[in-house]
C-alpha positions in Angstrom: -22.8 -7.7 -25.7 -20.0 -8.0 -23.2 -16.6 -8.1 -24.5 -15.5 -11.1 -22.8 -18.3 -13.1 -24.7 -17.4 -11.7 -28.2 -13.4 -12.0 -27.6 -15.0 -16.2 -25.9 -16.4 -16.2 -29.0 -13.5 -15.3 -31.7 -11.1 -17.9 -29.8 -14.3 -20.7 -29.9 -13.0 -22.5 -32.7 -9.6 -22.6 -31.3 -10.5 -24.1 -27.7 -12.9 -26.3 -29.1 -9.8 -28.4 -31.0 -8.2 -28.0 -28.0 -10.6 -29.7 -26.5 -10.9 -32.8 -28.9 -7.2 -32.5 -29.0 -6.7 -33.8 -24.7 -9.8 -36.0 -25.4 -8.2 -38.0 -27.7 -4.5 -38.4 -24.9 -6.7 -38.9 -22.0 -4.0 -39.4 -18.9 -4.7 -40.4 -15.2 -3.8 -39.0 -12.0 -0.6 -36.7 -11.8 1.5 -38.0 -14.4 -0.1 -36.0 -17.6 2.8 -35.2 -20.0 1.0 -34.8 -23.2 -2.2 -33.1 -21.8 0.5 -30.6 -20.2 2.3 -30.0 -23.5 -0.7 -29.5 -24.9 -1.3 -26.7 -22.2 1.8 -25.2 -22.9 1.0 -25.3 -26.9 -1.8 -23.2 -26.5 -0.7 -20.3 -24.1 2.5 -19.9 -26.3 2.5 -16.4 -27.2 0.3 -14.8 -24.6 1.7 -12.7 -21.9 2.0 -15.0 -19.3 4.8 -16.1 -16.5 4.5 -20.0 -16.5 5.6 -22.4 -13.8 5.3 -25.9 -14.1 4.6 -28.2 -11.3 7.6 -30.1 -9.4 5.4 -33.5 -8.1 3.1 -33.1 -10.6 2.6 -31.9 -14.2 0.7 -29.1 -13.5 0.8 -25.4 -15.1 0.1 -22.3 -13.4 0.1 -19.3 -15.5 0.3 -15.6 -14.3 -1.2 -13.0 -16.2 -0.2 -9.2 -14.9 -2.8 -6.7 -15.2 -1.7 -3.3 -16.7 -3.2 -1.2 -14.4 -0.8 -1.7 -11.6 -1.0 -3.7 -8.3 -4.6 -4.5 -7.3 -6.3 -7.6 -6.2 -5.2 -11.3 -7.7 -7.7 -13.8 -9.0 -7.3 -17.4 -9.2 -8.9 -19.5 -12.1 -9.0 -23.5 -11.9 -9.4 -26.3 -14.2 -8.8 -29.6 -13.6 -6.6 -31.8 -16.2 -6.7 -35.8 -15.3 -9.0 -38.2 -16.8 -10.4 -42.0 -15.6 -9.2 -45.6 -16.1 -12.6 -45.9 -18.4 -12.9 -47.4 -21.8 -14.7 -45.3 -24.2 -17.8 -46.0 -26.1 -18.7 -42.8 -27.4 -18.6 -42.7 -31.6 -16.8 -39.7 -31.8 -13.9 -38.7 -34.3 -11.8 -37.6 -31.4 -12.7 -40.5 -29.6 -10.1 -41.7 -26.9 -6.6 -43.3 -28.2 -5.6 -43.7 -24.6 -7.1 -48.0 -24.3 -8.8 -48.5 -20.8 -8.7 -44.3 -21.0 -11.2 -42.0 -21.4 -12.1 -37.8 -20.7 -15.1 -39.1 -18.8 -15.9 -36.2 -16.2 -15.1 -33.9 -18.7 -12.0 -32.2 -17.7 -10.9 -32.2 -21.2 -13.5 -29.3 -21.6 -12.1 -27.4 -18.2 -9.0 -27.2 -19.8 -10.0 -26.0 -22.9 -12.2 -23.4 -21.0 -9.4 -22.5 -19.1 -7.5 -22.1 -21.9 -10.2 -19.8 -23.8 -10.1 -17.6 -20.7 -6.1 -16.7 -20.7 -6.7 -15.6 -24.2 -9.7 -13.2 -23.3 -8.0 -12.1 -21.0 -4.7 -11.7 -22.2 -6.3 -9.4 -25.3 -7.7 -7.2 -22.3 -4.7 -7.2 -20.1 -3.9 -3.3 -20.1 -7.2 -2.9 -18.5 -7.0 -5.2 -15.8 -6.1 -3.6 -12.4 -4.6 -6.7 -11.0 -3.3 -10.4 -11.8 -4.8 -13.5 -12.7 -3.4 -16.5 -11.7 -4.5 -20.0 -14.1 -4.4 -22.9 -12.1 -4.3 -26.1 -14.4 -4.0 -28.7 -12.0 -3.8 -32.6 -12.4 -4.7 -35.3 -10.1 -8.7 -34.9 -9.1 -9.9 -37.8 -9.5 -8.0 -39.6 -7.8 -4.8 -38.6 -5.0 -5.6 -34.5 -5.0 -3.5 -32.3 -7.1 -5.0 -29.1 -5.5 -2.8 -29.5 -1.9 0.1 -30.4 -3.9 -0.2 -27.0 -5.9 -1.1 -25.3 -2.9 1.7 -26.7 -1.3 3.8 -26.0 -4.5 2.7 -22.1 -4.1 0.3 -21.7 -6.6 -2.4 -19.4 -4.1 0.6 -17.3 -3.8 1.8 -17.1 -7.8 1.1 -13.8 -8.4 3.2 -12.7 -5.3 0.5 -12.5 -3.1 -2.3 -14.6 -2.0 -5.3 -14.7 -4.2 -8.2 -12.7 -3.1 -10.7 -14.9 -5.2 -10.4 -18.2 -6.6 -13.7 -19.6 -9.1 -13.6 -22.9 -11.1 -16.5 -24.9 -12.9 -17.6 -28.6 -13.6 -19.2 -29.9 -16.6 -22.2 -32.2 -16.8 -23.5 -34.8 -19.5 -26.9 -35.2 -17.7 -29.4 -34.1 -15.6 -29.6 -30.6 -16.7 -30.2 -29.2 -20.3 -27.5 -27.9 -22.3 -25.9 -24.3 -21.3 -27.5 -24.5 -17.9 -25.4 -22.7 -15.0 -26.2 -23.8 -11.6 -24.4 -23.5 -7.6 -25.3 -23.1 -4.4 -24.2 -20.7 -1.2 -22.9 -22.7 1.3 -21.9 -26.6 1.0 -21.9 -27.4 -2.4 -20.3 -30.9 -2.4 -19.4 -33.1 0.3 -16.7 -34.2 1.9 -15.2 -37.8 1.1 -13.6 -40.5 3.4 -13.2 -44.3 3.2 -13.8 -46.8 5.6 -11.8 -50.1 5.6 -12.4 -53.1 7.6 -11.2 -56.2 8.0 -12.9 -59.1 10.5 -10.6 -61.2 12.0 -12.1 -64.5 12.6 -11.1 -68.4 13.0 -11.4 -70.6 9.9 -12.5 -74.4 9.8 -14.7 -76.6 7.6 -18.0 -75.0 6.7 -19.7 -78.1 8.3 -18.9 -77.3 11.5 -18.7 -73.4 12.0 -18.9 -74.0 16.1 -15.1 -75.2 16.1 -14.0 -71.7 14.1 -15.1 -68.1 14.2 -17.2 -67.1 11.0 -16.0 -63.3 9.8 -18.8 -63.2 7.2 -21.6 -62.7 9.2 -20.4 -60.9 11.5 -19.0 -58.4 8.3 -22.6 -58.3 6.8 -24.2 -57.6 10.3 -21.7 -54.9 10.4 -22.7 -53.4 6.8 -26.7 -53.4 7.9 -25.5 -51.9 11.3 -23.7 -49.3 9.9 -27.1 -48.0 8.2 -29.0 -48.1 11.2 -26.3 -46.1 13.0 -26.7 -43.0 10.4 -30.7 -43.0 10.4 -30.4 -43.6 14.2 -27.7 -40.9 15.2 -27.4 -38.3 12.6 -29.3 -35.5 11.9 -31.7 -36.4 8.3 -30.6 -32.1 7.6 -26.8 -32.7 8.1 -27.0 -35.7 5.8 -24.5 -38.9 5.7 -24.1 -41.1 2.9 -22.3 -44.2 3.7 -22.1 -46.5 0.7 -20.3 -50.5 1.0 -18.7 -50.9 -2.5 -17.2 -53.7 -1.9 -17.3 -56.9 0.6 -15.1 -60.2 -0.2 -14.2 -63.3 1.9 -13.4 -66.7 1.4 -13.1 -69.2 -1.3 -15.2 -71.9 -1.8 -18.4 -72.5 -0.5 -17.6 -75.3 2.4 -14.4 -73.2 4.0 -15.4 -70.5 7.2 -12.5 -68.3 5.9 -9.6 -66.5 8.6 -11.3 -63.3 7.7 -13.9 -61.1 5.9 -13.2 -57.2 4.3 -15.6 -54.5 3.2 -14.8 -50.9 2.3 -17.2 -48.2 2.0 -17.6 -44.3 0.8 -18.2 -42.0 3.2 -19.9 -38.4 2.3 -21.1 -35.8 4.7 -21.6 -32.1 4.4 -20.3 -30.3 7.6 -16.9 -30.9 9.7 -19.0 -32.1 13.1 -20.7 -34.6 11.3 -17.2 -36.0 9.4 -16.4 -35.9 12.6 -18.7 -37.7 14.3 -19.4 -40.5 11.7 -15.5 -41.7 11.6 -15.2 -41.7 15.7 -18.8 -43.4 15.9 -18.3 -46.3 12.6 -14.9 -47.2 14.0 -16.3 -47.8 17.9 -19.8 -49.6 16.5 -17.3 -51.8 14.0 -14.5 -52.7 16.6 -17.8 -53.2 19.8 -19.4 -55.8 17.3 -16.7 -58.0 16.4 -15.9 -57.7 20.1 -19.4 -58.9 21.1 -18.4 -62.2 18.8 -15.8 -62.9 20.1 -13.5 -61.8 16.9 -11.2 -58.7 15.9 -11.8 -55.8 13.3 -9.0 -54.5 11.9 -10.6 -50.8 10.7 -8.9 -48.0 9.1 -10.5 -44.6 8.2 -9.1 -42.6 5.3 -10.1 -38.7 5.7 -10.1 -37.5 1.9 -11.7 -34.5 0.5 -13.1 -32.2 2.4 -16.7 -30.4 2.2 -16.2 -28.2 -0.8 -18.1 -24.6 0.5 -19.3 -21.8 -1.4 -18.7 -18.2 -0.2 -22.0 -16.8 -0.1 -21.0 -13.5 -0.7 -18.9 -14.9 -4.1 -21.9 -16.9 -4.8 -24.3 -14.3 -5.0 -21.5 -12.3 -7.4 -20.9 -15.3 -9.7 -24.8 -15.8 -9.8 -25.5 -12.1 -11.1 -22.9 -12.0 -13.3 -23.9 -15.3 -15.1 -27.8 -14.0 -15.2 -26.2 -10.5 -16.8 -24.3 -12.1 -19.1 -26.9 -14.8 -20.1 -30.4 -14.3 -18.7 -32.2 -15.5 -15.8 -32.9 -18.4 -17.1 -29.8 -19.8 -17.7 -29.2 -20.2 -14.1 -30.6 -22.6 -11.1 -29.8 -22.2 -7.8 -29.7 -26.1 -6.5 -31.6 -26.7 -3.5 -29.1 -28.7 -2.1 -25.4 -30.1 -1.8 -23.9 -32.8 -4.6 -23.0 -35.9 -2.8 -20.2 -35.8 -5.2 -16.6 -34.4 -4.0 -14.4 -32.0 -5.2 -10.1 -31.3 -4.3 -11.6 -27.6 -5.7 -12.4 -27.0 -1.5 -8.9 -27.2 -0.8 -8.2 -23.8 -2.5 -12.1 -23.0 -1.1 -10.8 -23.7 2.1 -7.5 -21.2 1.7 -9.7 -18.4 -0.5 -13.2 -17.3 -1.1 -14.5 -18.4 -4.1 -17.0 -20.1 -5.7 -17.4 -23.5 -7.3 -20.4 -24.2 -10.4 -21.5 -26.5 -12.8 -22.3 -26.2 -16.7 -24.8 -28.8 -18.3 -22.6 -29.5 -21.6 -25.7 -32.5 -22.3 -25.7 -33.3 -25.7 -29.1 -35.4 -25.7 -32.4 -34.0 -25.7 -33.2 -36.0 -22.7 -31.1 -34.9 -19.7 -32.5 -37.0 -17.8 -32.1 -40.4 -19.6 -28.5 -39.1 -20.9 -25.1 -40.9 -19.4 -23.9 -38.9 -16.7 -20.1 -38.2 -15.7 -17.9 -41.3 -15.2 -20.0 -43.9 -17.6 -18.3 -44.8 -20.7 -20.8 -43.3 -23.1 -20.8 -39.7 -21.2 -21.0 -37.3 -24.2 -20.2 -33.8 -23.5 -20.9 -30.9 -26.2 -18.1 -28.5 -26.7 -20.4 -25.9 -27.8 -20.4 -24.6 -24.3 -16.9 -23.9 -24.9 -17.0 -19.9 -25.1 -19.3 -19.3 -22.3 -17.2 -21.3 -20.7 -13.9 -18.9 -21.4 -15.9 -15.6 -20.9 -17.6 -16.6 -17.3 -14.4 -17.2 -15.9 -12.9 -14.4 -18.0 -15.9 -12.2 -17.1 -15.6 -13.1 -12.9 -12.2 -11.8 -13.1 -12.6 -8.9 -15.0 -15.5 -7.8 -12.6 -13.4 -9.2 -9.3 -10.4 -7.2 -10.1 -12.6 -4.0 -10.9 -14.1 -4.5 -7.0 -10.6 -4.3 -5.2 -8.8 -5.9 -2.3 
């Protein structure tokens, strides 16, 4: 048994109220002052330097290894919940109203968390630093470049040489499943705005005004046809309209017409490609009748990538510390996006995701984000001795 999963396993209890602890003061975006006290709760007395975050209420911990300088890892969990109302019949349900650990980053704390006290119980034998990165803000405006930007690849002193972090999931997969990829893991995600400029008058007589709306939906359809028409079906797009609006009442052409949509993609030429190609095909349409798009872009997260060389280390060590078949290598990217590829970007490292399904279904279970998401905290302690267990074996490899 490997002494990162027995020391995972004497702390279990402890993470595990941790855990129910931030579920029950779920806080949004980068304003988390009770899930950070509750941080700072936990890590009192280990042997850690502790900086807290300046635009954000973020934590990163250092932990100095007592074998002298050596290589530095970085270890991430993300802190923030969403604007979600729970309906999950749990003791430790939400008191947070409209609030709600729904992606599970209640339980990447906690893991987090069980990994600084594995580690700091080992910390004569480590031949380097670890560096925990508890950082707010993913769902929503990015905490990872603010940290970044704050200095937390550089914590230790120097710049991380390997940086791992892991996702929960309440569906899909069965409980204690590991699973990753090499290569692009999760896509990229932008958001495209539009606004058609048109002429309104009475709805009786649209030949005296300029009718936005279906010109806007022509647009939407187009926009499909585009991405089957000049994209590559292997470097996927996903282009998704959430929402289209315009007018009032069902006799008035209205002034103008809006849609946004959710752009994903999985490699930089293609991100590329699609914003220069659904900004000309949006502004040439209205153009053609005889109205004005008003169109905005938002580039947001990037493609979150996978060191293959990390991947195939994080894979083995998961199989040797939990079998072979506790681990699936995922044919192919998430369409889901990650602030974790900003720190991918900067450091090799590798991203994965834990199955902490509580129903015997997977597959007819609420996944991440719905109000009756359920996660099990009994995946807790592997949780604490991966990430303890990829650092111990990192730091043992050198620079």
């Amino acid at each position: 048994m490997s002494a990162t999963i027995d020391l995972a396993r004497k702390f279990g209890e402890d993470i595990i109220t941790l855990r129910r602890a931030l579920h029950q003061v779920p806080e949004f975006d980068l304003d988390l002052p009770k899930s950070q006290q509750l941080i700072l709760d936990a890590l009192v007395g280990l042997p850690l330097e502790i900086t807290l975050g300046k635009e954000l209420s973020s934590v990163t911990a250092v932990l100095r290894g007592g074998g002298g300088p050596g290589p530095v890892v970085l270890l991430r969990g993300d802190m923030d919940a969403l604007p979600v109302t729970e309906r999950v019949d749990v003791p430790y349900a939400s008191q947070h109203p409209g609030m709600m650990h729904a992606c599970g980053h209640d339980l990447h704390v906690a893991g987090l968390v069980g990994a600084a006290k594995v580690l700091s119980a080992m910390q004569a034998e480590l031949p380097g630093d670890v560096v925990f990165m508890f950082q707010p803000g993913e769902e929503t405006t990015g905490g990872a470049p603010i940290m970044i930007r704050e200095g937390v690849l550089d914590a230790a002193g120097r710049r991380a040489d390997a940086a791992y972090g892991l996702h929960v999931g309440s569906a899909v997969q069965p409980l204690g499943m590991w699973s990753s990829r090499p290569g692009s893991f999760m896509a990229a995600a932008d958001q495209l705005h539009v606004r058609v400029i048109g002429a309104g008058t009475h709805g009786s007589t649209p030949f005296r005004g300029k009718d936005p709306i279906p010109v806007a939906c022509e647009m939407v359809t187009a926009l499909q046809t585009m991405i089957t028409r000049q994209f590559d079906v292997f470097d996927p797009v996903v282009l998704t309209v959430g929402r289209i609006a315009g007018g009032t009442k069902e006799n008035i052409i209205p002034d103008d017409a809006f849609f946004d949509a959710t752009v994903r993609t999985f490699s930089e030429e293609t991100r590329a490609k699609v914003q220069q190609t659904s900004v000309q095909l949006v502004e040439a349409m209205a153009a053609a009748h005889g109205l004005v798009a008003e169109v905005e872009y938002l580039i947001g997260y990037p493609v979150t990538v996978n060191n293959p060389d990390e991947f195939v280390f994080a894979r083995d060590t998961i199989i040797d510390l939990f079998g072979a078949d506790r681990f699936r290598e995922r044919a192919n990217p998430r369409c889901g996006a990650e602030d974790m590829s900003y720190v991918l970007n900067e450091v090799p490292g590798v991203y994965l995701n834990l199955s902490a399904c509580r129903a015997a279904d997977p597959e007819k279970a609420a996944d991440n984000h719905s109000p009756l998401a359920d996660f099990d905290d009994s995946v807790l302690p592997d949780a604490a001795a991966l990430l303890a267990e990829l650092a111990v074996r990192r730091l043992a490899r050198g620079i």
